[in-house]
C-alpha positions as CSV (number, residue, x, y, z in Angstrom):
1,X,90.4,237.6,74.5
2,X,89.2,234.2,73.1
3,X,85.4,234.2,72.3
4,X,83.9,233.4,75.7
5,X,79.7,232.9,75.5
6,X,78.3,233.7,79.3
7,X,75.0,232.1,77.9
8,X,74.6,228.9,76.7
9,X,70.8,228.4,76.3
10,X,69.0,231.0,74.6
11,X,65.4,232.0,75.4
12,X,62.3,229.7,74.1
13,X,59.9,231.5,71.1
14,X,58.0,234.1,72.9
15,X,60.2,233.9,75.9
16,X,62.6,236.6,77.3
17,X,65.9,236.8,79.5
18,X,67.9,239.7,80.7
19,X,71.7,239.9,79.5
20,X,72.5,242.8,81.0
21,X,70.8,245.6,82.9
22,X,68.2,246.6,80.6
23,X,68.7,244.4,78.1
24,X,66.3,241.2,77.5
25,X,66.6,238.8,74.8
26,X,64.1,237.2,72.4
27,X,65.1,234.4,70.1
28,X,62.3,234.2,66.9
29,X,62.3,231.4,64.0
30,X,63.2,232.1,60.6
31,X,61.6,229.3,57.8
32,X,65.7,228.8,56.5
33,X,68.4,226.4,57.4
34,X,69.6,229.7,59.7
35,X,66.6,229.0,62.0
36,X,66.2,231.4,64.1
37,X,67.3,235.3,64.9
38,X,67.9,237.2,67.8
39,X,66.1,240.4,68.8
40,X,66.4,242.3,71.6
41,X,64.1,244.9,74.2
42,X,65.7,247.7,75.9
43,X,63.8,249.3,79.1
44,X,62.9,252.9,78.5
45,X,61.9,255.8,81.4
46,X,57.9,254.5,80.0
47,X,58.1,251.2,78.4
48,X,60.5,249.3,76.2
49,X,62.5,249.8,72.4
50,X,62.8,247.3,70.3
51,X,65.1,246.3,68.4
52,X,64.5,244.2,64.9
53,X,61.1,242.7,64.8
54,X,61.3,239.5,62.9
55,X,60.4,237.9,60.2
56,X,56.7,237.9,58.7
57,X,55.6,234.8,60.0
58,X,52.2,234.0,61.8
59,X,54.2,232.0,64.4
60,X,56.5,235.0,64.9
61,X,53.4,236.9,65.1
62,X,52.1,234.9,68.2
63,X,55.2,235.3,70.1
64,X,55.5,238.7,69.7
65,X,51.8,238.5,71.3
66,X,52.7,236.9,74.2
67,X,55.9,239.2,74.6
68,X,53.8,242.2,74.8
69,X,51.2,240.7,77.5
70,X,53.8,239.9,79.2
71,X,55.2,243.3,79.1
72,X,52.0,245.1,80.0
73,X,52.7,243.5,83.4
74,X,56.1,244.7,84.3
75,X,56.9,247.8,86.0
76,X,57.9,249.8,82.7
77,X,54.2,249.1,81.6
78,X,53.6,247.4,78.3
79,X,54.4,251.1,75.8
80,X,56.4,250.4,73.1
81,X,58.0,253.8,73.1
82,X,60.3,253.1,69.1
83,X,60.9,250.6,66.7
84,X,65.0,250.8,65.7
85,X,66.0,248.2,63.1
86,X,69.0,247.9,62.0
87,X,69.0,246.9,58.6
88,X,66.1,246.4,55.7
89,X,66.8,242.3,55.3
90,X,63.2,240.6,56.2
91,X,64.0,238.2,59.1
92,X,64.9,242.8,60.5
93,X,62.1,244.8,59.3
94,X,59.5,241.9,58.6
95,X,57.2,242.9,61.1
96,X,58.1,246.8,61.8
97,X,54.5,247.9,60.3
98,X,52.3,245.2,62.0
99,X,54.2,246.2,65.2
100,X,53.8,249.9,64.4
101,X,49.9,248.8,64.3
102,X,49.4,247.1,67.0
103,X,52.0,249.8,69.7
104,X,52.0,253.2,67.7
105,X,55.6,253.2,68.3
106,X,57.6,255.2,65.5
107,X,60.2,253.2,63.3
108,X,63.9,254.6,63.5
109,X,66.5,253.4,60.7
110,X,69.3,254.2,58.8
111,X,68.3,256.7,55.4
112,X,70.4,254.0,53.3
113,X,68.7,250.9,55.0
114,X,64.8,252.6,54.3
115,X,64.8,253.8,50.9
116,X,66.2,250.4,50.0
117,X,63.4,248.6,51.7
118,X,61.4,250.3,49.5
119,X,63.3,249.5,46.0
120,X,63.7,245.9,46.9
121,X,59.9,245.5,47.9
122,X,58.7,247.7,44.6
123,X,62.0,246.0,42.5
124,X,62.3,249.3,41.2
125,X,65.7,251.4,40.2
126,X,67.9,248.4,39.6
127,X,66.9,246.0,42.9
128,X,64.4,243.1,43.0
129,X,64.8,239.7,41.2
130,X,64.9,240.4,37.5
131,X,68.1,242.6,37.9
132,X,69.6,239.8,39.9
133,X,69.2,236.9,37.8
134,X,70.6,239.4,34.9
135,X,73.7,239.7,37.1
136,X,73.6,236.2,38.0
137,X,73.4,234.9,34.1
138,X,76.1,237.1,33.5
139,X,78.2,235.7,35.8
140,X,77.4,231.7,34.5
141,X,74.6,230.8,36.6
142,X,73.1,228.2,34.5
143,X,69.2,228.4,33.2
144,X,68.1,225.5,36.1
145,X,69.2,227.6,38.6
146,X,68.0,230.6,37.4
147,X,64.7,229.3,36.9
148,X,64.1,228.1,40.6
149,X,65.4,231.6,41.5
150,X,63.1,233.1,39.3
151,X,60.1,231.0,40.7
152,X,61.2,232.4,44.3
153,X,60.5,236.2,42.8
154,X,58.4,238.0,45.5
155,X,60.5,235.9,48.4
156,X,61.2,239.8,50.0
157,X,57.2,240.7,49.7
158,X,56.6,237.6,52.0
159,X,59.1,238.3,54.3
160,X,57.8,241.9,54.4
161,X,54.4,242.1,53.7
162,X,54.6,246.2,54.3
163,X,56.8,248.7,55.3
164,X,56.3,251.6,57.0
165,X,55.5,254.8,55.2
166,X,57.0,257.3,57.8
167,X,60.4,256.9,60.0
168,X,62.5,258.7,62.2
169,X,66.3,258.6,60.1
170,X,69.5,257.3,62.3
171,X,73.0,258.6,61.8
172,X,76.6,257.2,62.5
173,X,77.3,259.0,65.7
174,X,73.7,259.2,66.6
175,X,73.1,258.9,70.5
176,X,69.6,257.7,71.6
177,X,69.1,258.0,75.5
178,X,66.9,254.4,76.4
179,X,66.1,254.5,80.3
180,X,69.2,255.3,82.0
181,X,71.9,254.3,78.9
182,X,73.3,255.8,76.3
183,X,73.4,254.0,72.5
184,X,75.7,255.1,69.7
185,X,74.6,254.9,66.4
186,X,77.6,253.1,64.4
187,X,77.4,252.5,60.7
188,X,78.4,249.6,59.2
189,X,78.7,248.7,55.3
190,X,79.3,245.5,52.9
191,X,76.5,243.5,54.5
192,X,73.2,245.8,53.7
193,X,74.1,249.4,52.7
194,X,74.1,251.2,55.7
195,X,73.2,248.6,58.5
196,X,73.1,250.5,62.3
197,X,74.7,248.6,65.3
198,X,74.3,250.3,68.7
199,X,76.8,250.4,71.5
200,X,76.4,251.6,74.9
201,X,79.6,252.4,76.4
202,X,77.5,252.8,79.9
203,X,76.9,249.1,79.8
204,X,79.7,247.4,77.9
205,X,77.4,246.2,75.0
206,X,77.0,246.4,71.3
207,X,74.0,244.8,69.9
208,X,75.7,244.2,66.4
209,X,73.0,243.2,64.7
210,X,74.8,241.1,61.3
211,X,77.8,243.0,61.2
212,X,79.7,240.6,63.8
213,X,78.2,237.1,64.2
214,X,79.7,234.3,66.7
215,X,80.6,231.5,64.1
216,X,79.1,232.0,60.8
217,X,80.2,234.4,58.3
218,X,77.9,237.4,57.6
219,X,77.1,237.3,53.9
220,X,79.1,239.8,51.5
221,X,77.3,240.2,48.4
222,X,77.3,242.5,45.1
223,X,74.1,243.6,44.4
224,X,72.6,244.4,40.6
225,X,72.7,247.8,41.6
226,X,76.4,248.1,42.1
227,X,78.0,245.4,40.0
228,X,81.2,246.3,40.6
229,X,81.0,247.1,44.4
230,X,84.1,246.1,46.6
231,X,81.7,245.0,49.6
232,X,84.0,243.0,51.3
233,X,86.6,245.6,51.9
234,X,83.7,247.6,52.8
235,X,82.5,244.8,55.2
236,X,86.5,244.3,56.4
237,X,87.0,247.9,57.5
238,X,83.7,248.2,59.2
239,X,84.2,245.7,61.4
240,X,87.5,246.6,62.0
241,X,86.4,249.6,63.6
242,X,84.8,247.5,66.9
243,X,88.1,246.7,67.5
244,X,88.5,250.2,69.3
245,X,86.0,248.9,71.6
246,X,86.9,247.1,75.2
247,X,87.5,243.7,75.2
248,X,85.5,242.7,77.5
249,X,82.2,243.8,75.3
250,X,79.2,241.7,75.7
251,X,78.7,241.3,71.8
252,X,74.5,241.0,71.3
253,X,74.6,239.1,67.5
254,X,71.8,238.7,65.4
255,X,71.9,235.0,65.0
256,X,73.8,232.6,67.5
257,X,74.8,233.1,71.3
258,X,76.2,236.4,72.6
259,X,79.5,236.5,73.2
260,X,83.0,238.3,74.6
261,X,85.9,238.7,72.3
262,X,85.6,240.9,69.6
263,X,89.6,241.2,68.5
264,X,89.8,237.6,68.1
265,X,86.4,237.3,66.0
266,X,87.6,239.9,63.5
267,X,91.1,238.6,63.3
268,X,89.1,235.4,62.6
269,X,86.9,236.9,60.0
270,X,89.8,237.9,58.1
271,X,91.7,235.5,58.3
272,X,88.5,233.4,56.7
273,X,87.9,235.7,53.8
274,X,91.9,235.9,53.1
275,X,91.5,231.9,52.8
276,X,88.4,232.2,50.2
277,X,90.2,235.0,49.0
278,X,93.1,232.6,48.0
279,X,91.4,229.6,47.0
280,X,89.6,231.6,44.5
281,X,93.2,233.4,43.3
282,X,94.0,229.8,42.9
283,X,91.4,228.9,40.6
284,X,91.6,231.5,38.2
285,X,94.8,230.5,36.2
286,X,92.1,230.2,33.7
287,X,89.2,232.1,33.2
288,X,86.1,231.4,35.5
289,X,83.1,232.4,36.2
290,X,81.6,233.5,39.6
291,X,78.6,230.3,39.0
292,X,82.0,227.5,38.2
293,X,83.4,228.8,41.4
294,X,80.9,228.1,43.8
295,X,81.7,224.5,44.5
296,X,85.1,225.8,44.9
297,X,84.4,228.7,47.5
298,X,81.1,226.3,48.8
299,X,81.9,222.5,48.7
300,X,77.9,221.2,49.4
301,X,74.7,220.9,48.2
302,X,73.0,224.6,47.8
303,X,69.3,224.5,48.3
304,X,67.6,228.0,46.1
305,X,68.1,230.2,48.7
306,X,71.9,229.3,49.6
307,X,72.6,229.4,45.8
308,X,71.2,233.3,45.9
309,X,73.7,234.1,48.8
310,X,76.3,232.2,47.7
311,X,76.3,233.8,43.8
312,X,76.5,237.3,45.6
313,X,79.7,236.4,47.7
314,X,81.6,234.8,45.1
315,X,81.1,237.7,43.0
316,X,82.3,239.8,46.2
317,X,85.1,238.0,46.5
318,X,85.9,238.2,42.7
319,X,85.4,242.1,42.7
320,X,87.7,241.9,46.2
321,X,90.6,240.6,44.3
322,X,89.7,242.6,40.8
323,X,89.8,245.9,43.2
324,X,93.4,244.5,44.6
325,X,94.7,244.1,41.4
326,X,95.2,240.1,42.2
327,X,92.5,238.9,39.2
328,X,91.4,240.4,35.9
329,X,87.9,240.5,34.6
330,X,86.9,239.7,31.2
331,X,83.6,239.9,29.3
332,X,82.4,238.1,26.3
333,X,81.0,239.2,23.4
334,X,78.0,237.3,25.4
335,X,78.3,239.9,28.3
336,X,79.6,236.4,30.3
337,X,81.5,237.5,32.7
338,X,84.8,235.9,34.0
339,X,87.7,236.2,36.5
340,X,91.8,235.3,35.4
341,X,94.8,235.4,37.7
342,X,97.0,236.9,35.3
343,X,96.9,239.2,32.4
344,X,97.2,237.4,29.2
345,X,97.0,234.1,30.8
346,X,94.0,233.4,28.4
347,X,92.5,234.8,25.4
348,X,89.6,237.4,26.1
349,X,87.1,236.5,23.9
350,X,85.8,240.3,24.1
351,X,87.3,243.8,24.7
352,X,87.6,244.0,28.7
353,X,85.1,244.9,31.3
354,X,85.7,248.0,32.5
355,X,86.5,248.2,35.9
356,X,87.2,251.1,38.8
């Protein structure tokens, strides 16, 4: 089934509208060039669950005020009865704890998802900014860039001022009973470390949270943390797994329009990355470096932020064809760190990285 998109206008900030039994639709800004993200409600027996609150803005903050007015006037009542978010990024879990204060509702994620909230907002145990312009220097970023990243340090703090101290922990296979439906818990990795999309086979929906967008590409990236991560074969054979699902699934994305045809979006995401993969494989008959490959894998201007998303999925890509034995890394005496197509098509200037 081709992608097929039975909406075409989404909801105005603060506004609502029902896909599907159940199911309403919110549409929040985000302060990027990615302007806005999706969130959804779900009717319970007693009120309503979110899912994904948004990102910590005071404008986001006011629509979520008229939301729950509005919703103190329908016939589930205005109780927020949970919180599930899906994943830890900030435009997700911005606004989980001011929500938490102003319904009492009780915030349900993934273990994986949680704890790293937590280590990217106290940049402790290898996340936060230092450890990524270390990997990002390593890889060739030069000092101009790295300074404007380093100016952004904090970026995550303002995107999630707090997080809650207390959760309820999600599990693949997980089944949460909201009103009359049952949603399956199903895990997801390569995007965030253990992101949770839910599916109700009662309904015919998943809401999929950033694991399967419309048109863009989720970003694949290699974190500090894991520098030698394979995260888009990790991101490949997630999705892969929705392809069990009925075609005719109402897809509920993140970011852009919901939509029908999941077999031809991940035959389309393959077939993407396979292209990068390739362009990249290309490239490397001499050594290079994740930073002199991004015009090559991103042919535009990158404001600071694109740069930051765009250094972590070249370097997925690179580790992608390291892992599949198509590319070589090499390592400096510098610690620079570089790709090559072939073995011994160039001189290593340094013993080899060593690689898994």
């Amino acid at each position: 089934m081709l992608p097929d998109y039975p909406f075409a206008t989404p909801p105005a900030a603060g506004e609502t509208f029902q896909v599907s039994p159940g199911i309403h639709w919110l549409r929040m800004p985000l302060p990027f060039a990615l302007n806005h993200i999706n969130l959804w409600l779900l009717e319970d027996d007693d009120g309503w669950v979110i899912v994904d609150t948004g990102f910590a803005l005071d404008a986001v903050k006011e629509c979520w005020q008229q939301v729950l007015a509005r919703l103190a006037t329908t016939a589930c009542g205005g109780r927020i009865s949970r919180i599930v978010v899906t994943h830890f990024h900030p435009d997700h879990l911005g606004l989980a704890a001011w929500l938490q204060e102003l319904t009492g509702a009780p915030l349900l994620m993934t273990l994986g998802e949680y704890l790293t909230a937590h280590a990217v907002w106290h940049e402790v145990g290898g996340h936060g900014n230092q450890p990524m312009l270390t990997q990002f220097r390593a890889h060739g970023l030069d000092p101009e860039r790295c300074a404007a990243l380093e100016r952004r340090s904090g970026g995550y703090n303002r995107g999630v001022p707090r997080i809650p101290t207390a959760y309820e922990r999600l599990r693949a296979g997980d089944v949460l009973t909201i009103g009359r439906h049952r949603w399956q818990i199903r895990v997801g990795f390569g995007h965030s470390p253990e992101h949770a999309a839910l599916y109700s086979a009662d309904l015919g929906v998943l809401i999929s949270g950033d694991m399967l967008l419309p048109k863009i590409s989720t970003n694949i990236s290699v974190f500090a943390v894991t520098p030698t991560a394979d995260s888009l074969a990790d991101f490949l054979l997630s999705i892969d797994a929705y392809r069990e699902l009925p075609p005719e699934t109402l897809v509920l994305p993140s970011h852009g329009l919901p939509f029908h045809g999941i077999e031809n979006r991940v035959a389309a995401l393959h077939a993407h990355h396979e292209e990068r993969l390739l362009v990249l494989e290309e490239h490397c008959a001499t050594p290079r470096s994740a930073a002199e490959l991004l015009m090559a894998l991103f042919p535009r201007d990158l404001d600071t932020h694109q740069t930051m998303f765009a250094m972590g999925e070249a370097i997925a890509h690179l580790n992608r064809l390291e892992h599949a034995g198509r590319l070589v890394r090499i390592e400096d005496d510098d610690g620079l760190v570089r790709f090559v197509r072939k073995p011994g098509a160039a001189q290593r200037a340094g013993k080899p990285a060593a690689s898994r």
